[in-house]
DRENTORKOL-3810 file (N, C-alpha, C; in nm, 4 decimals):
REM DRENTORKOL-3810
@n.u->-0.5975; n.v->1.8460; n.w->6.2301; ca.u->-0.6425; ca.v->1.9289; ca.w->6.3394; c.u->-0.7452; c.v->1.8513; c.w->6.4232
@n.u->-0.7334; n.v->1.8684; n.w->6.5336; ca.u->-0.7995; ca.v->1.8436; ca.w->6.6779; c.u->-0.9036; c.v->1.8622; c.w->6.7540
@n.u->-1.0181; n.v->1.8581; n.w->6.7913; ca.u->-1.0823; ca.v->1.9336; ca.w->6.9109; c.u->-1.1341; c.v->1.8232; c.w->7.0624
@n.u->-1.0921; n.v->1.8762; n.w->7.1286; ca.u->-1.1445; ca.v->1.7971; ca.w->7.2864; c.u->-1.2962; c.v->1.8659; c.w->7.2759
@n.u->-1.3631; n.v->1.7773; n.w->7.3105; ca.u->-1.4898; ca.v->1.8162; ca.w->7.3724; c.u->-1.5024; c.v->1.7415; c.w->7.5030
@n.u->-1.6243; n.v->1.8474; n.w->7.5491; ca.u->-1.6632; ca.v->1.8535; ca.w->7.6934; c.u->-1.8087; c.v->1.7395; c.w->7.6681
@n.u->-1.7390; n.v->1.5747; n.w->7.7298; ca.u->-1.8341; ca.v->1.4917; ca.w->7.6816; c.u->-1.9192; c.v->1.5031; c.w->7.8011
@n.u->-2.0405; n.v->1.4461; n.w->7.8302; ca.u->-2.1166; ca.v->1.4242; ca.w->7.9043; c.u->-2.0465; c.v->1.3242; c.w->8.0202
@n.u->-2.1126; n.v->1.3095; n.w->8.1019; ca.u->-2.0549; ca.v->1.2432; ca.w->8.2551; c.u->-2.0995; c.v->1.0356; c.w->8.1844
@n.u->-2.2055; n.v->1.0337; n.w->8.1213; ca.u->-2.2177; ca.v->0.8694; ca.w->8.1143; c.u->-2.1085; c.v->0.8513; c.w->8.0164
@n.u->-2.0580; n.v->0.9236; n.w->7.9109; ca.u->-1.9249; ca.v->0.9062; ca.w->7.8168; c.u->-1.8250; c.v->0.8867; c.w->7.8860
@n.u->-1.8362; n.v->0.9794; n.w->7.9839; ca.u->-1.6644; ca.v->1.0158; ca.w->8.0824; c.u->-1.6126; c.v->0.8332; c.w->8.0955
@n.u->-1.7820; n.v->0.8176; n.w->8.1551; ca.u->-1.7440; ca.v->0.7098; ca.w->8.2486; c.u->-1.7311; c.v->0.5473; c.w->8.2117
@n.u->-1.7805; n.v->0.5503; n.w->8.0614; ca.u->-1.6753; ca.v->0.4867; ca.w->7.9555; c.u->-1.6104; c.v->0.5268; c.w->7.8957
@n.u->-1.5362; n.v->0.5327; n.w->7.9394; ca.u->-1.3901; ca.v->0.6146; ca.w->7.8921; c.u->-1.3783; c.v->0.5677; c.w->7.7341
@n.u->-1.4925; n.v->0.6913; n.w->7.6979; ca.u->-1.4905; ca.v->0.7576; ca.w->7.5361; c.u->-1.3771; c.v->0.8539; c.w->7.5371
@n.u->-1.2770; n.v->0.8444; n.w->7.4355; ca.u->-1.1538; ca.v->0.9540; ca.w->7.4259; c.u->-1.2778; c.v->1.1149; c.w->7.3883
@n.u->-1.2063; n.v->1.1855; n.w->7.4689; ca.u->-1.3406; ca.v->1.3322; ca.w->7.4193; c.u->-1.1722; c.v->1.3795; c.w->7.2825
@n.u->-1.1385; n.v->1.3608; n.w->7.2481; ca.u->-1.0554; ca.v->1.3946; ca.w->7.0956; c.u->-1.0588; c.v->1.3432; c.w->6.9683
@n.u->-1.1187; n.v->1.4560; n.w->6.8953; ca.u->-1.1548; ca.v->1.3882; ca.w->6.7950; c.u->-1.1094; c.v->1.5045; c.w->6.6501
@n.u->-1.1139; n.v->1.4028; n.w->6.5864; ca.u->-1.0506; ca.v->1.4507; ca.w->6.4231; c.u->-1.1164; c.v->1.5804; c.w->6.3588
@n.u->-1.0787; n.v->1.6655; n.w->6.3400; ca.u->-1.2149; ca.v->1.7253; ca.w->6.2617; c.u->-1.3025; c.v->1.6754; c.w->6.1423
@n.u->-1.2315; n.v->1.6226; n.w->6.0712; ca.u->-1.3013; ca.v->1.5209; ca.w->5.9993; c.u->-1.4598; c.v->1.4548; c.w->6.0587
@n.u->-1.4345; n.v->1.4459; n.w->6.1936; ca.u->-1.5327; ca.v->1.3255; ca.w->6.2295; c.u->-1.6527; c.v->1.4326; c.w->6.3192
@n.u->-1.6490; n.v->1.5376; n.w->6.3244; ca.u->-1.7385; ca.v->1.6372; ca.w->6.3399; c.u->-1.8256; c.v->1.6828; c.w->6.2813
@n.u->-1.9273; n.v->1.7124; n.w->6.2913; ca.u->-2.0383; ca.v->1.7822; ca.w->6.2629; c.u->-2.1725; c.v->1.8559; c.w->6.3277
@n.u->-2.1901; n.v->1.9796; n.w->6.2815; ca.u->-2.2866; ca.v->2.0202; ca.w->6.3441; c.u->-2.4177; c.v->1.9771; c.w->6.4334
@n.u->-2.4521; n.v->2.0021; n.w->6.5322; ca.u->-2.5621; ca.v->1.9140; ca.w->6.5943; c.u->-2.6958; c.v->1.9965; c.w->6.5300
@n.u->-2.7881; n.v->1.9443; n.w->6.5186; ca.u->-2.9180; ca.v->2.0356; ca.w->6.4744; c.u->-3.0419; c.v->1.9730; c.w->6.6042
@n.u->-3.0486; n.v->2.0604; n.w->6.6776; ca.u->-3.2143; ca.v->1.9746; ca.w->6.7595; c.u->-3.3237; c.v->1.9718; c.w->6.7235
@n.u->-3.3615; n.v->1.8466; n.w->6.7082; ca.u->-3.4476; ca.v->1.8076; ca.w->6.6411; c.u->-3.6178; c.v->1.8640; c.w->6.6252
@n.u->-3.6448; n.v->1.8866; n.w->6.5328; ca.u->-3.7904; ca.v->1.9768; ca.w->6.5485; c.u->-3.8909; c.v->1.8941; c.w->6.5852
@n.u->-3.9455; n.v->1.9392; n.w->6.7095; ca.u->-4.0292; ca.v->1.8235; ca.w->6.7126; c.u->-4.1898; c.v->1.8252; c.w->6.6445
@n.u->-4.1946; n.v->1.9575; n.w->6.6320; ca.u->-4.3355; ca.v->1.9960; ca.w->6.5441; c.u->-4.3342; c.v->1.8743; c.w->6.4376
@n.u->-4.2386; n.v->1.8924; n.w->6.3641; ca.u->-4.2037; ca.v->1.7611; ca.w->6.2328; c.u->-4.1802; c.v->1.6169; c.w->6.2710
@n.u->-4.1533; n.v->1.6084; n.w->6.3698; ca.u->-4.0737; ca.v->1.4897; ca.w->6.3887; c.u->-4.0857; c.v->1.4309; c.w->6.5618
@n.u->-4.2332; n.v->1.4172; n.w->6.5852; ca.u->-4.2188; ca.v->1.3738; ca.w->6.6860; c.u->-4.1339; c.v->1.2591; c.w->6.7463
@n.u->-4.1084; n.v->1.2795; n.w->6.9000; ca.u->-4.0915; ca.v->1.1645; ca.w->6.9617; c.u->-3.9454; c.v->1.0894; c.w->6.8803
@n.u->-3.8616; n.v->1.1876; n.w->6.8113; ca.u->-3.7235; ca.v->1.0970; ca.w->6.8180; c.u->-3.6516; c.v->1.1721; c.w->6.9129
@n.u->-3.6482; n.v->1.1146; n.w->7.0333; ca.u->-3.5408; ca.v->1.0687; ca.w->7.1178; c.u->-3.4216; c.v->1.0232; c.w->7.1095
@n.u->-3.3056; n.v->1.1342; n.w->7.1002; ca.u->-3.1815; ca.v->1.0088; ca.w->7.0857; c.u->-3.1348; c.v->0.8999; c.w->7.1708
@n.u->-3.2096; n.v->0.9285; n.w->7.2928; ca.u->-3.1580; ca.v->0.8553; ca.w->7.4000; c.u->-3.2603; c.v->0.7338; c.w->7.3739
@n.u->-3.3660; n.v->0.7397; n.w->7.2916; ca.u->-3.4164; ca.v->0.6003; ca.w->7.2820; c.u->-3.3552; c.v->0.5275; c.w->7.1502
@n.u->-3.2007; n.v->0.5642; n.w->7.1136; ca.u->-3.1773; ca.v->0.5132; ca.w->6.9846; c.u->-3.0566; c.v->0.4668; c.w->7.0354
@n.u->-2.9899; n.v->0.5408; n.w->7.1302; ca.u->-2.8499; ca.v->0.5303; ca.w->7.1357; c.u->-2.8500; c.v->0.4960; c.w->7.3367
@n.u->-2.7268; n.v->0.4396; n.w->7.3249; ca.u->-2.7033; ca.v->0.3648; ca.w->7.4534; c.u->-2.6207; c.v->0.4918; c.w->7.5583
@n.u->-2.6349; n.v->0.5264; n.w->7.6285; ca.u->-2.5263; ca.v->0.6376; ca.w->7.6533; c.u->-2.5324; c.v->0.5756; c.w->7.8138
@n.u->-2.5062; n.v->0.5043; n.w->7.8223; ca.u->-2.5069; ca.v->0.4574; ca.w->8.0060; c.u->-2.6220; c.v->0.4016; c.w->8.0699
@n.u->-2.7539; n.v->0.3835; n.w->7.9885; ca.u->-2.8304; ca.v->0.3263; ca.w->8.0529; c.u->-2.8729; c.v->0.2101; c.w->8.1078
@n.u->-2.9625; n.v->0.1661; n.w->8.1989; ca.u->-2.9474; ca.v->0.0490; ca.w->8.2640; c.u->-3.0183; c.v->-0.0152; c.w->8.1717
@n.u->-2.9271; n.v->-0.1501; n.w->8.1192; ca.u->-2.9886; ca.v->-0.2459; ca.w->8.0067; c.u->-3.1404; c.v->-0.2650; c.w->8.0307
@n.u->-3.1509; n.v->-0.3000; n.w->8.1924; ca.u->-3.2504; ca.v->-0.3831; ca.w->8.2251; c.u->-3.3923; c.v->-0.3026; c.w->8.2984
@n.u->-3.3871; n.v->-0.1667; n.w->8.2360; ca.u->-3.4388; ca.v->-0.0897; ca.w->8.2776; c.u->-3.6064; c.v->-0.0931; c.w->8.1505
@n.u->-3.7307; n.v->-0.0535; n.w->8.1959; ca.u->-3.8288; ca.v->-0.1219; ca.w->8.1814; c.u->-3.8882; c.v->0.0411; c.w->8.0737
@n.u->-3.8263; n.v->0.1353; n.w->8.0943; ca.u->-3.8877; ca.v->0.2805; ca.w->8.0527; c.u->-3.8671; c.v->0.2894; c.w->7.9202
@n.u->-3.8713; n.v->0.2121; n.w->7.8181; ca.u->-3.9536; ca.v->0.2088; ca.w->7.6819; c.u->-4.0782; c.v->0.1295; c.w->7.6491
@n.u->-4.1324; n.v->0.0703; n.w->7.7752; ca.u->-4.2702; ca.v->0.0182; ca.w->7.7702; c.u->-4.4055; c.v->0.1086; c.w->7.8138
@n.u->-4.4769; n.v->0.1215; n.w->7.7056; ca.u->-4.5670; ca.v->0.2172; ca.w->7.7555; c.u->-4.6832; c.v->0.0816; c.w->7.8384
@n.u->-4.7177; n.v->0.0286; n.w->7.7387; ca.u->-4.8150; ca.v->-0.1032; ca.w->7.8058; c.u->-4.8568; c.v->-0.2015; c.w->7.7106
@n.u->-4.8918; n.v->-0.3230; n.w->7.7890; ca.u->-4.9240; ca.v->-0.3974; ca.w->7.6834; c.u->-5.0141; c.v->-0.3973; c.w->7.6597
@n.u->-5.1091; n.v->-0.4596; n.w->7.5164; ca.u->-5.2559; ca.v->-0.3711; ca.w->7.4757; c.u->-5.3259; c.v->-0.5285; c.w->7.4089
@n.u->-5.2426; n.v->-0.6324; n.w->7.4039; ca.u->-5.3256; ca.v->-0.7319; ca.w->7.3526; c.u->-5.2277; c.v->-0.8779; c.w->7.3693
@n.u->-5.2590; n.v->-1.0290; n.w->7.3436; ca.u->-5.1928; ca.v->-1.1126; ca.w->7.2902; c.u->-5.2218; c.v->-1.1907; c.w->7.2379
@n.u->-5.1365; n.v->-1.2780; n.w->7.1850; ca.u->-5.2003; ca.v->-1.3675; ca.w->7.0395; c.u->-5.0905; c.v->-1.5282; c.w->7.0743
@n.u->-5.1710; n.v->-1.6638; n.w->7.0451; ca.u->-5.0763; ca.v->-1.7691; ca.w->7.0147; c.u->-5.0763; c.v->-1.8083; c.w->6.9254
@n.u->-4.9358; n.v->-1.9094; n.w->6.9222; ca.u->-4.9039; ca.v->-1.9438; ca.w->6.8335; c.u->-4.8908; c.v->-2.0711; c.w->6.8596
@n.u->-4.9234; n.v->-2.1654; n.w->6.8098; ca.u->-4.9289; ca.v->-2.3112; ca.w->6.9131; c.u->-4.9156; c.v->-2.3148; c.w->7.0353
@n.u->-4.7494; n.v->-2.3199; n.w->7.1067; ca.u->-4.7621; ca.v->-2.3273; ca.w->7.2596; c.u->-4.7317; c.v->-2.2064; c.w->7.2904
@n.u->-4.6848; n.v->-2.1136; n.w->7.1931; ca.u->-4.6363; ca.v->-1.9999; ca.w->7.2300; c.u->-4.7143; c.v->-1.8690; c.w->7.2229
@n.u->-4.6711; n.v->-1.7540; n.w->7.3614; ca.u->-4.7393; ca.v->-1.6546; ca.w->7.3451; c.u->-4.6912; c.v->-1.5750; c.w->7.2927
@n.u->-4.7386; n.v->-1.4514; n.w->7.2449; ca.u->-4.6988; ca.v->-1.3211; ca.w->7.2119; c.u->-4.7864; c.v->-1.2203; c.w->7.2701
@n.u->-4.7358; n.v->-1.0600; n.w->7.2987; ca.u->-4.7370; ca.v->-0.9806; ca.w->7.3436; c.u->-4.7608; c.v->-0.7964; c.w->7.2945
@n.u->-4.8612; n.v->-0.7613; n.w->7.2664; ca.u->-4.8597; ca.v->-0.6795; ca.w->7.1569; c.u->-4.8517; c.v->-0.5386; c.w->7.2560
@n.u->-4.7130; n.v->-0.4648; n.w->7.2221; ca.u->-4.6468; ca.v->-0.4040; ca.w->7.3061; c.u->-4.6414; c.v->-0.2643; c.w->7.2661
@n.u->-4.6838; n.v->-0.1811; n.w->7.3637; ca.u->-4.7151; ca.v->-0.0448; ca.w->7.2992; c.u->-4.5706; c.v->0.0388; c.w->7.3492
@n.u->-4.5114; n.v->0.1225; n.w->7.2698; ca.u->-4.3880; ca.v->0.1602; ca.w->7.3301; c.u->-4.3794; c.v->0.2984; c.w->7.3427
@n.u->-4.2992; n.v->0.3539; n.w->7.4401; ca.u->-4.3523; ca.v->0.5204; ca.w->7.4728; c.u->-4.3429; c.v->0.5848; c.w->7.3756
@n.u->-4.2514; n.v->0.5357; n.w->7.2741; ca.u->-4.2570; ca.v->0.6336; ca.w->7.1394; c.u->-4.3491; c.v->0.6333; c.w->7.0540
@n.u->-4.4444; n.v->0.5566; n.w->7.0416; ca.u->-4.5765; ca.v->0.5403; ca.w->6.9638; c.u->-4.5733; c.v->0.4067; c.w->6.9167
@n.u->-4.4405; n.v->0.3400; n.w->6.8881; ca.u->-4.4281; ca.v->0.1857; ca.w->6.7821; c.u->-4.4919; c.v->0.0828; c.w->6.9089
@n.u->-4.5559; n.v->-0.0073; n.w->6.8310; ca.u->-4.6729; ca.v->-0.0971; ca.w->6.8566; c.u->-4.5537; c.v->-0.2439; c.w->6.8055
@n.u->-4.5258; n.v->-0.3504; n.w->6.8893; ca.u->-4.4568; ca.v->-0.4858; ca.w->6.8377; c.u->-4.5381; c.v->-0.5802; c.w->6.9129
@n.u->-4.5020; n.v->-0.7334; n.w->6.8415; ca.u->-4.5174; ca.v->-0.8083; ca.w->6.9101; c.u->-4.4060; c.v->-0.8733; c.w->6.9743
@n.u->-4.3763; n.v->-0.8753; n.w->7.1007; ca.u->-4.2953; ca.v->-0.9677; ca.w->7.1198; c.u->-4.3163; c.v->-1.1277; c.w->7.2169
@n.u->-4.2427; n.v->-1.1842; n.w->7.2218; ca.u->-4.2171; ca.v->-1.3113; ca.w->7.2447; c.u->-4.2913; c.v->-1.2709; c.w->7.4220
@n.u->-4.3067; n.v->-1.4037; n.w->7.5027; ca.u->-4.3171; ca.v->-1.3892; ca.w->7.6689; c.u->-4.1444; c.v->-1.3582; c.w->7.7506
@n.u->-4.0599; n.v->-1.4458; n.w->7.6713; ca.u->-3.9315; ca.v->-1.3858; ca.w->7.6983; c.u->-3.9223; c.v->-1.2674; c.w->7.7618
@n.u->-3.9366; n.v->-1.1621; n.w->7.6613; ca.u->-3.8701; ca.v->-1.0272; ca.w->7.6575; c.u->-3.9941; c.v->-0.9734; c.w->7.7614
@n.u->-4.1348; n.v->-0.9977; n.w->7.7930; ca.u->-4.2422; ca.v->-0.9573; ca.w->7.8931; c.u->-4.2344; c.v->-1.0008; c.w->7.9521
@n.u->-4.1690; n.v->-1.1168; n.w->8.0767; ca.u->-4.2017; ca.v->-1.2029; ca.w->8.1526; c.u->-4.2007; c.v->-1.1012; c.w->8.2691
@n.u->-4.0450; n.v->-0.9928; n.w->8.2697; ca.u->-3.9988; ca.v->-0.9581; ca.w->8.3858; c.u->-4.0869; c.v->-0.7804; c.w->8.3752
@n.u->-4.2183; n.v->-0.7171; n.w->8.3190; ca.u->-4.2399; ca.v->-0.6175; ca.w->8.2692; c.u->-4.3305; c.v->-0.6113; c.w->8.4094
@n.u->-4.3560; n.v->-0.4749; n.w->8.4327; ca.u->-4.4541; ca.v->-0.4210; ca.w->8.5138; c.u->-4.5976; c.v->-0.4204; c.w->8.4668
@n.u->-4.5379; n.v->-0.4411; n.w->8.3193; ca.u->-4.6863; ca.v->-0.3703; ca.w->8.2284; c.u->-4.7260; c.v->-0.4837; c.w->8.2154
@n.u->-4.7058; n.v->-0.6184; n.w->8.2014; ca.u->-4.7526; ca.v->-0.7384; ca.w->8.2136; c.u->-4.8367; c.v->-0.7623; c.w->8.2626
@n.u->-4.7951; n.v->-0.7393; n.w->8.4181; ca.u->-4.8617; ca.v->-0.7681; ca.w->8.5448; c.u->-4.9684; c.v->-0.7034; c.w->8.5615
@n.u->-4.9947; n.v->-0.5623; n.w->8.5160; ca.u->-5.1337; ca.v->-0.5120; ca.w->8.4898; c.u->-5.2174; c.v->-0.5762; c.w->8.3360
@n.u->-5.1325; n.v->-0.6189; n.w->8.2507; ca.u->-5.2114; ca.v->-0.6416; ca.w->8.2047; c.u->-5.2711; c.v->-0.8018; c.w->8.2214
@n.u->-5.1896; n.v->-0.8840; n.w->8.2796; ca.u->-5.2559; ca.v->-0.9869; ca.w->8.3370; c.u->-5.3919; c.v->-0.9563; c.w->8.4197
@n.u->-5.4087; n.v->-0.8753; n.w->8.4949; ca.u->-5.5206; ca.v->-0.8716; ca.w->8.6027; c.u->-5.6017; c.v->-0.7927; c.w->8.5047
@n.u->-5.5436; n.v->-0.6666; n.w->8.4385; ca.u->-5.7140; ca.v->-0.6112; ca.w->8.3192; c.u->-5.7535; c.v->-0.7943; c.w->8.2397
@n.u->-5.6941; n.v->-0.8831; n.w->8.2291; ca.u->-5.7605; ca.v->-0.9892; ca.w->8.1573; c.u->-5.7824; c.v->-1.0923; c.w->8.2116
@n.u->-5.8186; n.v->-1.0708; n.w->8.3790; ca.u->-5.8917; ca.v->-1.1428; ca.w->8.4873; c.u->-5.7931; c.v->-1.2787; c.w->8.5250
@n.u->-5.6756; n.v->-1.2613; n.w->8.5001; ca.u->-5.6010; ca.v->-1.4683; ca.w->8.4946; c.u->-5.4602; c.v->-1.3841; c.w->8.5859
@n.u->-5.4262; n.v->-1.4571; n.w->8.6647; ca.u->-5.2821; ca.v->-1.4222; ca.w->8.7390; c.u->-5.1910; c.v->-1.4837; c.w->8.6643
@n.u->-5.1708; n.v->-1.5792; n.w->8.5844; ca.u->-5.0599; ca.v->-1.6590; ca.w->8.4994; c.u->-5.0844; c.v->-1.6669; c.w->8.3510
@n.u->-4.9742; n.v->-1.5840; n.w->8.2452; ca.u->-5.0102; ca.v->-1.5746; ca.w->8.1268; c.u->-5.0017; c.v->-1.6944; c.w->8.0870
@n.u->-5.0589; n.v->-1.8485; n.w->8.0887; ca.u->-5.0824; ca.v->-1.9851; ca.w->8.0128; c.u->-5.2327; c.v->-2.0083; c.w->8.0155
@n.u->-5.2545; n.v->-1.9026; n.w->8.1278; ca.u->-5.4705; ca.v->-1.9319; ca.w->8.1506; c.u->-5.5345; c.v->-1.7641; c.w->8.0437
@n.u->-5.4429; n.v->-1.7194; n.w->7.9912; ca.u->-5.5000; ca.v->-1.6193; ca.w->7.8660; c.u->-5.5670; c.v->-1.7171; c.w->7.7966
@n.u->-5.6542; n.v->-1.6126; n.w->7.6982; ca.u->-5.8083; ca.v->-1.6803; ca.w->7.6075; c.u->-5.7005; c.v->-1.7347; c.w->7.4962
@n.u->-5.6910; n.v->-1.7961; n.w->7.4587; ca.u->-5.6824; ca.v->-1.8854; ca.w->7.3122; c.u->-5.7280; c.v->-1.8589; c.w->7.1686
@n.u->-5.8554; n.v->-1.8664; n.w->7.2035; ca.u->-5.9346; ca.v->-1.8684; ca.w->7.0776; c.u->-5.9313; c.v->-1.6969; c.w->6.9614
@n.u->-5.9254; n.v->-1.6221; n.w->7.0494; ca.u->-5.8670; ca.v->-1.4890; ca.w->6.9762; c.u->-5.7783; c.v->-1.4014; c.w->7.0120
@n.u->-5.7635; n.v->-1.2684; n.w->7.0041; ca.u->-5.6573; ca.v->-1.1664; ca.w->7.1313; c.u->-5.8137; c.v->-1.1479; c.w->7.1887
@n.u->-5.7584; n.v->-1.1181; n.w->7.2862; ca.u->-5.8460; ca.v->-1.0567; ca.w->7.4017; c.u->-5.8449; c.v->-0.9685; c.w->7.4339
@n.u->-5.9588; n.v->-0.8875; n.w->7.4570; ca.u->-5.9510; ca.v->-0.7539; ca.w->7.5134; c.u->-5.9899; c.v->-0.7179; c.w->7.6629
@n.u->-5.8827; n.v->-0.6416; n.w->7.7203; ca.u->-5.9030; ca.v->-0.5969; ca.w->7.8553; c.u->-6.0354; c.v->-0.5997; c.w->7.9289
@n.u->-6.0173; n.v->-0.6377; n.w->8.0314; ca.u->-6.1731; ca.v->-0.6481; ca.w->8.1237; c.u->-6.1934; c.v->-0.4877; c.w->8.0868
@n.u->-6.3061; n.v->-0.5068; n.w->8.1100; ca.u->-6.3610; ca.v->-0.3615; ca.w->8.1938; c.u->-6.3547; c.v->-0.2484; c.w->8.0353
@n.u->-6.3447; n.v->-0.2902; n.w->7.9148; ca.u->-6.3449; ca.v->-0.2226; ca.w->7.7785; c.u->-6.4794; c.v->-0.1769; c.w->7.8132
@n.u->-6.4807; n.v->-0.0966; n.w->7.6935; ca.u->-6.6415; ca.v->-0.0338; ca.w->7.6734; c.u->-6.7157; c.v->-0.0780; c.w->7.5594
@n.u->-6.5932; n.v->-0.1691; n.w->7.4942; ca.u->-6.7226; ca.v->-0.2511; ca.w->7.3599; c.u->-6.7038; c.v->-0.3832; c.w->7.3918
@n.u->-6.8651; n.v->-0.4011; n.w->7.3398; ca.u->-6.8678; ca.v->-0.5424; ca.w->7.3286; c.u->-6.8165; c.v->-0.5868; c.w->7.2583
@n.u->-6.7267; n.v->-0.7111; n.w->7.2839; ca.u->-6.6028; ca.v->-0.7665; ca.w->7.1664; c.u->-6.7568; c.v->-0.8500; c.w->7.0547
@n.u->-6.7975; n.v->-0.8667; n.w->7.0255; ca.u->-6.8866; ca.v->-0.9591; ca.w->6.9421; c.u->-6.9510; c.v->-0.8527; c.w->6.8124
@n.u->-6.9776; n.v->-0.7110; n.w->6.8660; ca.u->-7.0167; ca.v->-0.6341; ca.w->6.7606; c.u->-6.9543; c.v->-0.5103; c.w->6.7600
@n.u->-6.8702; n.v->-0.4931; n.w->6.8510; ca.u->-6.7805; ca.v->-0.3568; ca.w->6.8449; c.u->-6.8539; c.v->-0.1743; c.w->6.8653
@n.u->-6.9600; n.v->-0.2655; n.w->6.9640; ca.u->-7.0796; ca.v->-0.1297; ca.w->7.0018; c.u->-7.0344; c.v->-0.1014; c.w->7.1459
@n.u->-7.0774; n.v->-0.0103; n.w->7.1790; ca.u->-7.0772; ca.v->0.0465; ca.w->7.3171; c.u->-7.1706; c.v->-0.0583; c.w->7.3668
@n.u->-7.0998; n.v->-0.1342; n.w->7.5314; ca.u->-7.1809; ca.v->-0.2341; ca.w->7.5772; c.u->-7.3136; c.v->-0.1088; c.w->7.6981
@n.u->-7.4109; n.v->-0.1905; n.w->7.6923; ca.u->-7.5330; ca.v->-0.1325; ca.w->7.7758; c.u->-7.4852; c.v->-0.1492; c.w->7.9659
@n.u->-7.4774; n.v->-0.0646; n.w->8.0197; ca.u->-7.4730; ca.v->-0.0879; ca.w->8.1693; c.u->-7.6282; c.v->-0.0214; c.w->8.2381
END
């Protein structure tokens, strides 16, 4: 036995067959979010979106090297925190602000010696107190 479903318009338009086995069915449950914040299926699953689209970056919050190489400590709208490579940040919006919160227009003139924290913070990086203005 059979059922067509009424797929969504980004399915249509990869022509996903909407017929399917009953076998391969199952109930949908929506997800509670009281329990379970912030799972998104659409941030798990591909359903037509633009690869190159920038809306799982919340911002970037720090970076770190590694000999010649940078990294990028990447806050993501769902709460998960990564590091990634300059690769995957080169082309980010969130970059570009965070280049100017850390006073340098080109990420190769970032600090070295530790991560750095955003201009304009409210602690002093040396003792982790509220700085005096």
């Amino acid at each position: 036995s059979t059922y067509t479903l009424d797929l969504p318009d980004a399915l249509k338009a990869r022509r996903i067959n909407p017929t399917f086995h009953i076998s391969r069915l199952h109930p949908h449950y929506e997800n509670d979010n009281k329990l379970f914040p912030h799972r998104d299926a659409k941030a798990w699953y591909d359903f037509g979106f633009d690869t190159e689209a920038e809306w799982l970056v919340d911002e970037i919050i720090g970076h770190r090297w590694d000999g010649a190489r940078v990294e990028f400590e990447v806050r993501w709208n769902l709460g998960d925190t990564t590091w990634e490579p300059y690769a995957n940040c080169k082309d980010l919006a969130a970059l570009d602000l965070y280049l100017d919160a850390m006073g340098v227009k080109d990420w190769q003139k970032l600090a070295r010696h530790r991560q750095a924290e955003p201009r304009g913070s409210d602690l002093d990086p040396r003792s982790k107190k509220p700085q005096e203005h």
